[in-house]
C-alpha positions in Angstrom: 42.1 -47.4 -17.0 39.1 -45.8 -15.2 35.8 -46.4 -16.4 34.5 -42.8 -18.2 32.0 -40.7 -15.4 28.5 -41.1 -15.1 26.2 -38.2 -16.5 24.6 -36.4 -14.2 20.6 -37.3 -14.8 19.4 -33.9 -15.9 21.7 -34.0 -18.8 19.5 -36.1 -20.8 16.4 -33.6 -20.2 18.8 -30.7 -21.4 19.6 -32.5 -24.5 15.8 -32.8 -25.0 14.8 -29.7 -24.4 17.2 -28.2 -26.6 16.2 -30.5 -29.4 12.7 -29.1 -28.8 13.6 -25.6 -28.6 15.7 -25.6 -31.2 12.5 -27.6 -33.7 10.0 -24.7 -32.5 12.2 -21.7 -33.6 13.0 -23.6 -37.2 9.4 -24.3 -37.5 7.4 -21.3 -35.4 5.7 -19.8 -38.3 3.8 -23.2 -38.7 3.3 -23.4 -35.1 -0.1 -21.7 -34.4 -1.8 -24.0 -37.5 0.0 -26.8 -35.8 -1.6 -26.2 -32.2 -5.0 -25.3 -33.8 -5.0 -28.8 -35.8 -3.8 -30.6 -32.6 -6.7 -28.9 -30.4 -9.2 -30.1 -32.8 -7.8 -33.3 -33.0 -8.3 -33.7 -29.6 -11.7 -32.8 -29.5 -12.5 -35.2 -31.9 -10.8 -38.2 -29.6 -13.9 -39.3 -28.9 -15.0 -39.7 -32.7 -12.0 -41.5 -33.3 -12.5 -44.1 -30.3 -15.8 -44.7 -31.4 -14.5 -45.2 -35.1 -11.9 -47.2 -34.2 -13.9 -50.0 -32.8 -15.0 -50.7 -36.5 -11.6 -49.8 -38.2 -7.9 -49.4 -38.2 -6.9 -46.1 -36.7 -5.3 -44.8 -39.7 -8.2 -45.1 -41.7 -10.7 -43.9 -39.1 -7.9 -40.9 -38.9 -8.1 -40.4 -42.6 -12.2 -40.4 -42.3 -12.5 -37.8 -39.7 -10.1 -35.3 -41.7 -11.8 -35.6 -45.1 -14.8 -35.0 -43.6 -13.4 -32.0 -41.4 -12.1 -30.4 -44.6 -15.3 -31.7 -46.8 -17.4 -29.1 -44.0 -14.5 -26.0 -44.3 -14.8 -26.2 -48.0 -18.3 -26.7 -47.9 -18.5 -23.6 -46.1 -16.6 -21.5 -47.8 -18.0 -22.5 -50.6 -21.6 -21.6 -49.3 -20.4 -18.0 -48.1 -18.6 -17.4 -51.5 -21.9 -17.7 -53.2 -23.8 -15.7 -51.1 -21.3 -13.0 -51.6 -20.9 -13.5 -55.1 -25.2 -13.9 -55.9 -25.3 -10.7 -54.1 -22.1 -8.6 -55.3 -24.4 -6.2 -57.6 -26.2 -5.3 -54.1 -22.9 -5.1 -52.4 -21.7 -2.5 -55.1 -25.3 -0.6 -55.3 -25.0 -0.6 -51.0 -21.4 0.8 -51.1 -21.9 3.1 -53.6 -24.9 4.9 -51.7 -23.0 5.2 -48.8 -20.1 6.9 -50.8 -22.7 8.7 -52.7 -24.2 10.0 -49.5 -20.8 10.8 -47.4 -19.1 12.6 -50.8 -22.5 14.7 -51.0 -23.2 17.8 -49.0 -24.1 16.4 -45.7 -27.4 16.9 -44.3 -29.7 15.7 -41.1 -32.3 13.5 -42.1 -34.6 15.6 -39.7 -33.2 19.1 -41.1 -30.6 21.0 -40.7 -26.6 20.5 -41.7 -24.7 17.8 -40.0 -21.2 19.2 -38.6 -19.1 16.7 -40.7 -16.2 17.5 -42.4 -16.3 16.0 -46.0 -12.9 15.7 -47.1 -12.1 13.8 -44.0 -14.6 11.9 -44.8 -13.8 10.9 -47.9 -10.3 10.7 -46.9 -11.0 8.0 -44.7 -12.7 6.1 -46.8 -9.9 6.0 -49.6 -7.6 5.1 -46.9 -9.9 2.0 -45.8 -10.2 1.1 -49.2 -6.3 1.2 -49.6 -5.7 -1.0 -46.7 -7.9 -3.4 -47.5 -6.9 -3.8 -51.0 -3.2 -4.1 -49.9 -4.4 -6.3 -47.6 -5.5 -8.6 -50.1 -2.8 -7.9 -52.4 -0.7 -8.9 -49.4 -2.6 -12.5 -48.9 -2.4 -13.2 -52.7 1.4 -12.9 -52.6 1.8 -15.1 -49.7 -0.9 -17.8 -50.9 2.3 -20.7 -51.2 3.0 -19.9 -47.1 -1.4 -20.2 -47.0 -1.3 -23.8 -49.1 1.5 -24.9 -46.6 -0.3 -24.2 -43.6 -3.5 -25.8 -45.1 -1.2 -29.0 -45.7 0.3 -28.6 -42.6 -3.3 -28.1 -40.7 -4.6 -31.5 -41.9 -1.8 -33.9 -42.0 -1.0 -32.5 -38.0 -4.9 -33.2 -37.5 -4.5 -36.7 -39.4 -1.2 -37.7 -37.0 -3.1 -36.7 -33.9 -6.1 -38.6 -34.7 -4.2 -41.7 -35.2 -1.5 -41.6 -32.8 -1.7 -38.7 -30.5 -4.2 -40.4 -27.5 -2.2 -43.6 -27.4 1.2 -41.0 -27.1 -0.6 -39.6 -24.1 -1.6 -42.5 -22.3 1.9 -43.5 -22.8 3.7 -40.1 -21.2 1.0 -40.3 -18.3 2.3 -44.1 -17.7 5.7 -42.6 -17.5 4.5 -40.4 -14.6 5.7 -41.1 -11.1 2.8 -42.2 -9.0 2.1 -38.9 -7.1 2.4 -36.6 -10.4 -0.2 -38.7 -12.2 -3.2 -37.3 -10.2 -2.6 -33.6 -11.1 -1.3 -34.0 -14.3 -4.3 -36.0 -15.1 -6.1 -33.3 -13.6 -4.7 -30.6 -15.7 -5.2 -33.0 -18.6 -9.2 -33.1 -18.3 -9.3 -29.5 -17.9 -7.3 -28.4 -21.1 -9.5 -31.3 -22.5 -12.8 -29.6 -21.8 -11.0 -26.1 -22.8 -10.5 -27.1 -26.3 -13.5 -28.7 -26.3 -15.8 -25.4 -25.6 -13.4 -23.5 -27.5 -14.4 -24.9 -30.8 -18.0 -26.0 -30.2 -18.9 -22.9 -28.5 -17.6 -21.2 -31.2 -20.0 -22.5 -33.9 -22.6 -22.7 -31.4 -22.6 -19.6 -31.1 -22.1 -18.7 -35.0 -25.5 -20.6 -35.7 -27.3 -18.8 -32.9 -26.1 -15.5 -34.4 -27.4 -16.4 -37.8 -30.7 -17.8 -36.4 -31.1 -14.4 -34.3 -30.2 -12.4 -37.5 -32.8 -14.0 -39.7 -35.7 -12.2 -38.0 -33.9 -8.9 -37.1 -32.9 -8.5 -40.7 -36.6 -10.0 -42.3 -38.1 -7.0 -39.2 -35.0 -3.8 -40.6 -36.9 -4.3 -44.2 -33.8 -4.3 -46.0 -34.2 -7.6 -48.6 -31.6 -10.1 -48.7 -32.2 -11.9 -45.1 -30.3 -14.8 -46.1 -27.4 -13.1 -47.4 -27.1 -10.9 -44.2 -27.5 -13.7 -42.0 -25.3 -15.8 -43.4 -22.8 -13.4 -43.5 -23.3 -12.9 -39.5 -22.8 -16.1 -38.5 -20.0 -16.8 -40.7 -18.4 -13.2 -39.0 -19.2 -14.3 -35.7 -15.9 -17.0 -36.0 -14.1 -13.4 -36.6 -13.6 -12.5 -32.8 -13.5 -8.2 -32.6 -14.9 -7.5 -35.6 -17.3 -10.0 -36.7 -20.8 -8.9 -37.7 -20.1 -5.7 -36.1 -18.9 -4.7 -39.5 -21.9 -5.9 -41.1 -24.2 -3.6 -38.9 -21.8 -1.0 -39.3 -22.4 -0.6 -42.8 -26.0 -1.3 -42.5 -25.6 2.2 -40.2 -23.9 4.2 -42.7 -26.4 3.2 -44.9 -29.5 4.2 -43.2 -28.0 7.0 -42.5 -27.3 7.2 -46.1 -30.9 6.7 -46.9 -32.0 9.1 -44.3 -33.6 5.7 -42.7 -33.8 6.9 -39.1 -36.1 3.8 -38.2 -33.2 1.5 -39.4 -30.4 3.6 -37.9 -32.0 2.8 -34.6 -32.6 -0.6 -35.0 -29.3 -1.3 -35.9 -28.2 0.6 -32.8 -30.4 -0.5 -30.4 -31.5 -3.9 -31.5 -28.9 -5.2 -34.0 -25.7 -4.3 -32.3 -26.9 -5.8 -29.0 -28.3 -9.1 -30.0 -27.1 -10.1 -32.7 -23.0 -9.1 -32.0 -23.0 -7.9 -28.2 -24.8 -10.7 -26.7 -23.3 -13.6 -28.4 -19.6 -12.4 -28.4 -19.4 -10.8 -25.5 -21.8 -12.8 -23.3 -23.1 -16.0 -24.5 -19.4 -17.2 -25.9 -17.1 -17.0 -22.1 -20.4 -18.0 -20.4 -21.0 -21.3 -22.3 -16.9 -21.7 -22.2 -17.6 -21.1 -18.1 -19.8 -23.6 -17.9 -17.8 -26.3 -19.2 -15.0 -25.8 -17.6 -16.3 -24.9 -14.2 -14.1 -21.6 -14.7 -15.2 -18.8 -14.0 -16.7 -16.5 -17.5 -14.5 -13.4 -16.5 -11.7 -15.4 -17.1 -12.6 -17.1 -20.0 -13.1 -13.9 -21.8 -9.8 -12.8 -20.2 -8.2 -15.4 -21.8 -10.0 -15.6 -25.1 -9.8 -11.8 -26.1 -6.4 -11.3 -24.3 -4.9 -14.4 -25.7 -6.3 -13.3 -29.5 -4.6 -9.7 -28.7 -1.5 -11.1 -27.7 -0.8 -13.9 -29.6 -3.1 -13.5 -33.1 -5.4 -16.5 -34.4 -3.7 -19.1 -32.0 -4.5 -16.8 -29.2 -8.4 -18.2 -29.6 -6.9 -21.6 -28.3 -4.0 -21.0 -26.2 -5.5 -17.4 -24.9 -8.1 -19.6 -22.5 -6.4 -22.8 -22.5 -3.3 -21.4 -20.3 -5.5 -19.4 -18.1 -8.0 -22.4 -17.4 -4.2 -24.4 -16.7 -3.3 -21.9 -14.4 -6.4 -21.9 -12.8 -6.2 -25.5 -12.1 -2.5 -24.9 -11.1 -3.3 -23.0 -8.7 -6.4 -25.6 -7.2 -3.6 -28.1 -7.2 -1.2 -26.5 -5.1 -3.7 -25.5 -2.5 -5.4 -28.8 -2.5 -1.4 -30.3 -2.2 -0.8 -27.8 0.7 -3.7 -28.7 2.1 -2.9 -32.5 2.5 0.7 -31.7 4.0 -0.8 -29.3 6.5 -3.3 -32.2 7.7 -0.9 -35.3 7.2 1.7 -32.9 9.7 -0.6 -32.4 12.1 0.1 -34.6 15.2 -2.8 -37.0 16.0 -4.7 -35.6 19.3 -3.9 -37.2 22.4 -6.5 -39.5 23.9 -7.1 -39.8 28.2 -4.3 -41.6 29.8 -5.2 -44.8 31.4 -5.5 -43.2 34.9 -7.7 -40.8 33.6 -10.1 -43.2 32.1 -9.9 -45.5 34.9 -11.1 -42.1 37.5 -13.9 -41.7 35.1 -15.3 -45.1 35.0 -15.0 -44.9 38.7 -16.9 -41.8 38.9 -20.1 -42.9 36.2 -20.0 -46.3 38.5 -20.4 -44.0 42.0 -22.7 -41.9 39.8 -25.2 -45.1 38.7 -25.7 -46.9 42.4 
């Protein structure tokens, strides 16, 4: 009887891959909460090393995600009652502007505006609409939001304790010449993640510094609850607190508040959402990584386009791997080119001897 054939080598990455294929499609809608808990797990590495030396891993693990979700629900707790101390303003601010756009439009200066009312007021019904089946919409699917909550923390907790130990093992794994550019590739999605989320609230708490003096200088009353609100919007890529100064415009225009309207316009919309969004964020994400800011806003507004909410991590992280990619294969090229190169041929021995013969006829 003859022994049963060999499988080819490859078979056994086939099988793999298939298994992992085959776990992403059952489990894709709990894959973007899964990559955003990993990222942040990984940022944290360093926390966790440092814990470590003074505990067990699970239980600096456990530490690090209670107090991760102790700060979420201590900020969502804060901007809940901001919104809710102010809600009688919100209503009296709303209802002016809906006052002001259902009521024969005029120019502050003088003189009818060339607006048509019923579009107008159209639009604003059909805002309203969306919004409230918006949230109609997120209150039916609250048990797929409590899963993904779950699912967030326990895939942060199982990265903390286990996920850098995982990685040093796959790099030992490595054959000798891959373990230079995959450790390469490693540090740079490594310092990715890392100005993807601390750029983020960077920036967020330079936003609501920067608003607490432009709101104070509009005049308007309630400069904590409007700069709260901005740095809080400013983790919103797009819309953000452009939707706060938005309003604020309808409602100087509302008001016939020309002063305000321009301050908004020309002071509000550039430093406290232009600037920080659209500058400060890829250029402090540049700097870390070494990448250039064009394509860190490439990949960070592109990515959330594309690809939604996990778009803010994988959006720049793929680009800044491609990048590096590409540094890889040219510095790989590179060596070939020079290690093929045949050494330069030195002077033959009757050459040299000719010369020596010359420099001694040359000296006496």
């Amino acid at each position: 009887m003859s022994p049963p054939a060999a499988l080819p080598p490859w078979t056994i990455w086939v099988v793999v891959f298939a298994i992992f294929a085959a776990a992403a499609f059952v489990f894709w809608p709990l894959v973007g909460v899964s990559v955003l808990a990993a990222s942040l797990a990984v940022v944290l590495f360093p926390l966790q090393r440092r814990l470590t030396r003074r505990m067990r891993p699970f239980f600096a693990a456990v530490l690090l995600t209670v107090v991760v979700g102790a700060a979420a629900v201590l900020a969502i707790a804060v901007t809940i009652a901001v919104i809710v101390q102010n809600i009688a303003y919100i209503q009296e601010l709303i209802g002016t502007i809906l006052t002001a756009a259902t009521a024969p439009a005029t120019n502050p200066l003088g003189g009818a505006l060339p607006i048509d009312l019923t579009q107008v007021t159209d639009a604003i019904r059909a805002e309203v609409g969306s919004f409230s089946a918006s949230l109609q919409s997120m209150i039916g699917e609250s048990p797929m939001v409590f899963l993904e909550i779950i699912v967030f923390f326990l895939v942060l907790h199982l990265t903390l304790e286990r996920g850098e130990q995982t990685g040093i093992r796959l790099m030992q794994a490595f054959p000798d010449q891959m373990r230079r550019p995959v450790a390469r590739l490693w540090t740079m999605a490594v310092d990715v993640m890392y100005s993807i989320f601390v750029v983020h609230f960077a920036t967020a708490f330079v936003t609501f510094l920067v608003a607490l003096p432009f709101f104070w200088f509009l005049g308007y009353g309630h400069i904590l609850f409007y700069a709260v609100l901005s740095g809080v919007f400013q983790l919103v890529p797009f819309l953000g607190q452009t939707v706060i100064l938005v309003v604020l415009g309808g409602y100087a225009l509302a008001i016939g508040d020309v002063r305000g309207l321009l301050l908004v316009l020309f002071v509000g919309y550039p430093f406290v959402a232009a600037i920080p969004d659209l500058v400060m964020r890829p250029l402090l994400m540049g700097a870390r990584t070494g990448i250039h800011p064009a394509v860190m806003f490439i990949g960070f507004f592109g990515g959330i386009t594309l690809l939604g909410t996990v778009g803010v991590v994988l959006g720049p992280l793929l680009l800044a791997l491609a990048a590096g990619a590409y540094g890889i294969i040219v510095e790989e090229l590179e060596l070939r080119r020079e290690a093929a190169l045949p050494a330069e041929p030195g002077p033959s021995t009757l050459e040299t001897a000719e010369e020596t013969g010359d420099e001694m006829q040359t000296a006496s």
